[in-house]
BAROSE-108442 format. One record per atom (N, C-alpha, C): y, x, z negated; residue in one letter. Coordinates in steps of 0.02 Angstrom, whole numbers, padded with zeros to 5 digits, always signed. Each point is the difference from the previous one (the first is absolute). Example, Ala and Ser with C-alpha at 12.3 -4.5 7.8 and 13.67 -1.06 7.14 Angstrom:
BEGIN
-00284+00660-00390a +00059-00045+00000a +00060+00045+00000a +00053-00018+00036s +00059+00042-00003s +00055-00039-00037s 
***
This chain:
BEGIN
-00059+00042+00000x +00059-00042+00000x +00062+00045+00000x +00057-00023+00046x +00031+00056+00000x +00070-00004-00078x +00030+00038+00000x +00033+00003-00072x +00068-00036+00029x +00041-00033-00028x +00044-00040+00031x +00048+00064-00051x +00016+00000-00042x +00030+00047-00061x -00024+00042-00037x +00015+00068+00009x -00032+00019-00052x +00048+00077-00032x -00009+00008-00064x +00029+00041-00043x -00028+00019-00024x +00018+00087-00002x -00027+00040-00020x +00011+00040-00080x +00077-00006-00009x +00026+00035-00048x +00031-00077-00051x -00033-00035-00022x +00016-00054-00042x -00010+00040-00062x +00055-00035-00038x -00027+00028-00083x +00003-00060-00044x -00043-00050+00012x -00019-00026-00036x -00043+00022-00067x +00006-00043-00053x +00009+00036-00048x -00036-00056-00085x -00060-00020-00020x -00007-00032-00066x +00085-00023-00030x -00004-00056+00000x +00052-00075-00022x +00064-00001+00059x -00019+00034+00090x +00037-00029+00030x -00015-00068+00032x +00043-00037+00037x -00026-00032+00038x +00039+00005+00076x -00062-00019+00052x +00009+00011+00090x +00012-00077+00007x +00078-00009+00010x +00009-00062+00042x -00008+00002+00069x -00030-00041+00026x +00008+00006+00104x +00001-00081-00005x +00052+00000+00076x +00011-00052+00020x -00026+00014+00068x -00025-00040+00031x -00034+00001+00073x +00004-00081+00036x -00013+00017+00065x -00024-00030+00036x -00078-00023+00042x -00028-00055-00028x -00082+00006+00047x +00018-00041+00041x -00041+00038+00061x +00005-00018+00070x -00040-00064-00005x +00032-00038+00064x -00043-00043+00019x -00063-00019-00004x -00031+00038+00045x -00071+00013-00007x -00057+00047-00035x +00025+00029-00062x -00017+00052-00045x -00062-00040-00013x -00042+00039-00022x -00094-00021-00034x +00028+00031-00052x +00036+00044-00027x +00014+00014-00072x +00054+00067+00015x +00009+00016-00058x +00012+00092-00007x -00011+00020-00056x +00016+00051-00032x -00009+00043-00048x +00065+00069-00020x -00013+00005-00069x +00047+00023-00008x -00033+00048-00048x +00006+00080-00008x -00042+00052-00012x +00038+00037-00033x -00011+00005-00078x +00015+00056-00045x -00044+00051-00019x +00013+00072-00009x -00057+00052-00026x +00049+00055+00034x -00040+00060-00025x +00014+00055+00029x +00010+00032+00072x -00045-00025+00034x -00027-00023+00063x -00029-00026+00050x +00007-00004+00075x -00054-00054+00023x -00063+00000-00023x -00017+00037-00034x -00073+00006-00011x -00030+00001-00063x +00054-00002-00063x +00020-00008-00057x +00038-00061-00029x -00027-00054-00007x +00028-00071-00001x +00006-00019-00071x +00054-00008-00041x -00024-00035-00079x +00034-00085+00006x +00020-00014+00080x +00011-00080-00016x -00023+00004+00086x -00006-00054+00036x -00008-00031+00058x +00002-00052-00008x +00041-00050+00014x +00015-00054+00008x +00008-00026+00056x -00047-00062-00002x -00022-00032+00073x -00013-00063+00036x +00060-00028+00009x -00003-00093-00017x -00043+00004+00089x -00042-00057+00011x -00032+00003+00044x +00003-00104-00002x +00037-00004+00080x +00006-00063-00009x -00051-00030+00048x -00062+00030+00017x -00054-00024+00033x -00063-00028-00048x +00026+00030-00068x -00070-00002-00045x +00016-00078-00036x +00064-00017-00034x +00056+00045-00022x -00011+00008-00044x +00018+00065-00058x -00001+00038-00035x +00049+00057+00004x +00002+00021-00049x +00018+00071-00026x -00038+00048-00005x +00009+00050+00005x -00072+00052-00021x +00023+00072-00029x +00006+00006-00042x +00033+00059-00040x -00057+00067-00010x +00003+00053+00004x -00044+00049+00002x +00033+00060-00014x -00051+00057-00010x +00035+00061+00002x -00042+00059+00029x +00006+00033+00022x -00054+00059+00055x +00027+00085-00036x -00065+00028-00016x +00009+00063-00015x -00047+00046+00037x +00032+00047+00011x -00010+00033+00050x -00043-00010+00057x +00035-00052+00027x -00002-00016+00076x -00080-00082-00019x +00008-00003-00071x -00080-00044-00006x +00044-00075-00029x -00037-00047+00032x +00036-00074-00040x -00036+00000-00054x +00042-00024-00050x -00036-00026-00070x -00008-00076-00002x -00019-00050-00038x -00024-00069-00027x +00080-00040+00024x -00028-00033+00048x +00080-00055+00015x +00003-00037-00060x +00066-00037+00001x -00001-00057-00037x +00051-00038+00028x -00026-00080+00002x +00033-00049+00040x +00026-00041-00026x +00051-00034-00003x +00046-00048-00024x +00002-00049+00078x -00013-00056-00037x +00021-00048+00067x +00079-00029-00012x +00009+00028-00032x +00062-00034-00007x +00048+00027+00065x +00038-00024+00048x +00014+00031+00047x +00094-00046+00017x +00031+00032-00036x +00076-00047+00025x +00034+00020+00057x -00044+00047+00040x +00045+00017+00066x -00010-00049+00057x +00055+00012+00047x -00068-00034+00069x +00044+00050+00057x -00028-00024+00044x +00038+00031+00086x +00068-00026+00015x +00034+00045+00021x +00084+00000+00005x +00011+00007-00037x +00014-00024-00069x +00052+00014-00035x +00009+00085-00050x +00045-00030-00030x +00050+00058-00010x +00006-00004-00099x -00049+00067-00022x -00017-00004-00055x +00027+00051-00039x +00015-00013-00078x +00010+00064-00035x -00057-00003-00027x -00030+00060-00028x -00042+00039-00052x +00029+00034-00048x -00026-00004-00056x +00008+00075-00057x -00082+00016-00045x +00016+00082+00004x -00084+00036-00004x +00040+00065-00049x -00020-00044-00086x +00036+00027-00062x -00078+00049-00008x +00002+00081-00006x -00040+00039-00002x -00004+00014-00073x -00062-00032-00037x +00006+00011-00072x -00069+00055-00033x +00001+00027-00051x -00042+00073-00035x -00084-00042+00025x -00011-00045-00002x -00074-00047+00011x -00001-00025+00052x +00060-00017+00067x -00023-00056+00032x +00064-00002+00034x -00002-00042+00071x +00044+00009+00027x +00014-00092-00003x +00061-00048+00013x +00004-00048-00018x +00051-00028+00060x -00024-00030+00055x +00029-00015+00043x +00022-00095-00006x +00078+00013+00006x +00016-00092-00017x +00013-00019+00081x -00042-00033+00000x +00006-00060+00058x +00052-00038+00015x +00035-00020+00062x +00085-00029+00018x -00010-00098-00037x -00071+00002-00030x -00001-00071-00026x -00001+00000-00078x +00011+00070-00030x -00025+00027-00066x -00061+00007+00005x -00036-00006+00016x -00090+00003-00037x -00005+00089+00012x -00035+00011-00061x -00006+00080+00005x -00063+00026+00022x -00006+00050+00045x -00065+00041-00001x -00018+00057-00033x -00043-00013-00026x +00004+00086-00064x -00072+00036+00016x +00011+00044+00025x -00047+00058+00012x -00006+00078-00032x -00053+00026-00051x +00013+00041-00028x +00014+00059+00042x +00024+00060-00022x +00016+00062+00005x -00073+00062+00010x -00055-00021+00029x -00064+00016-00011x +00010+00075+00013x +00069+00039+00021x +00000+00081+00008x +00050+00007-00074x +00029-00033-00029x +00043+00034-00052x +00042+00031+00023x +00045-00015+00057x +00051+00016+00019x +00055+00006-00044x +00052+00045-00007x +00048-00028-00030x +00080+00022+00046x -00059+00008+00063x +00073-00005+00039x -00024-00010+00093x +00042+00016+00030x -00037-00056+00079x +00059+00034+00040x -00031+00043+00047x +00051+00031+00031x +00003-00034+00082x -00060-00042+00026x -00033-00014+00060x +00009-00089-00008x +00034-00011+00052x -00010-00085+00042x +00001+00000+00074x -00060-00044+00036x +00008-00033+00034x +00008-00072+00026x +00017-00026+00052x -00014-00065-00012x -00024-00013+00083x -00033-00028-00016x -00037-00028+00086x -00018-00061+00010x -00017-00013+00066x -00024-00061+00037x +00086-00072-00002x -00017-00048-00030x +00064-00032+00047x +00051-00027-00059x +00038+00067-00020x +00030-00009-00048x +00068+00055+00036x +00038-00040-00020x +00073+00049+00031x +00043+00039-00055x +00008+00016-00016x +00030+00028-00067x +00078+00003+00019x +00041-00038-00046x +00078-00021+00012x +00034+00031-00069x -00023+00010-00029x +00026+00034-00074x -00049+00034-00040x +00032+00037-00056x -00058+00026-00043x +00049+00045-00055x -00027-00038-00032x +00046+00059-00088x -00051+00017-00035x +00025+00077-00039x -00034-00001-00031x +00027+00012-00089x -00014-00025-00047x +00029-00014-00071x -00034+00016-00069x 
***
């Protein structure tokens, strides 16, 4: 999948939080949005998939997927135009949904900091802070 965004030198950091505001395309089947050290070093992946629909949150170390976990809870859809925030905490990373409902996925590397994002498939990225 090709990387729509991606950053290399982020310093994310234990009790910040990554706001992004984006755009999903029309016809998106999902995207994802990738914290860790590197592509191949993942401690969040986040992955709304509106064919299943679901969410699918994961994390990959060295270059291997670990145990998904799925939330059906899914408040996105095609076209529109969404904010996110992905608060990076010492256990777990805690992503609030543009409807409130939260997704909480632990920290399974003990990160306490995140220098690497991408974001791919049909997600446009229109903003992004980081706090």
């Amino acid at each position: 999948m090709a990387k729509n965004f991606e950053m290399l030198n982020l310093h994310m950091k234990t009790g910040d939080t990554l706001e992004l505001k984006g755009k999903i395309s029309d016809d998106a089947e999902g995207f994802s949005i990738n914290l860790g050290h590197s592509s191949s070093d993942l401690a969040l992946h986040f992955n709304p998939r509106f064919n299943e629909p679901v969410i699918v949150c994961n994390s990959l170390c060295s270059n291997k997927w670990q145990t998904e976990y799925r939330d059906h809870h899914l408040p996105f859809s095609q076209g529109s135009t969404v904010k996110l925030a992905i608060e990076m905490k010492a256990d777990k990373f805690e992503v609030k949904l543009p409807d409130g409902h939260d997704v909480e996925f632990p920290n399974r590397h003990c990160y306490n900091k995140v220098t690497y994002m991408s974001i791919n498939g049909g997600f446009r990225v229109t903003s992004f802070k980081l706090d």
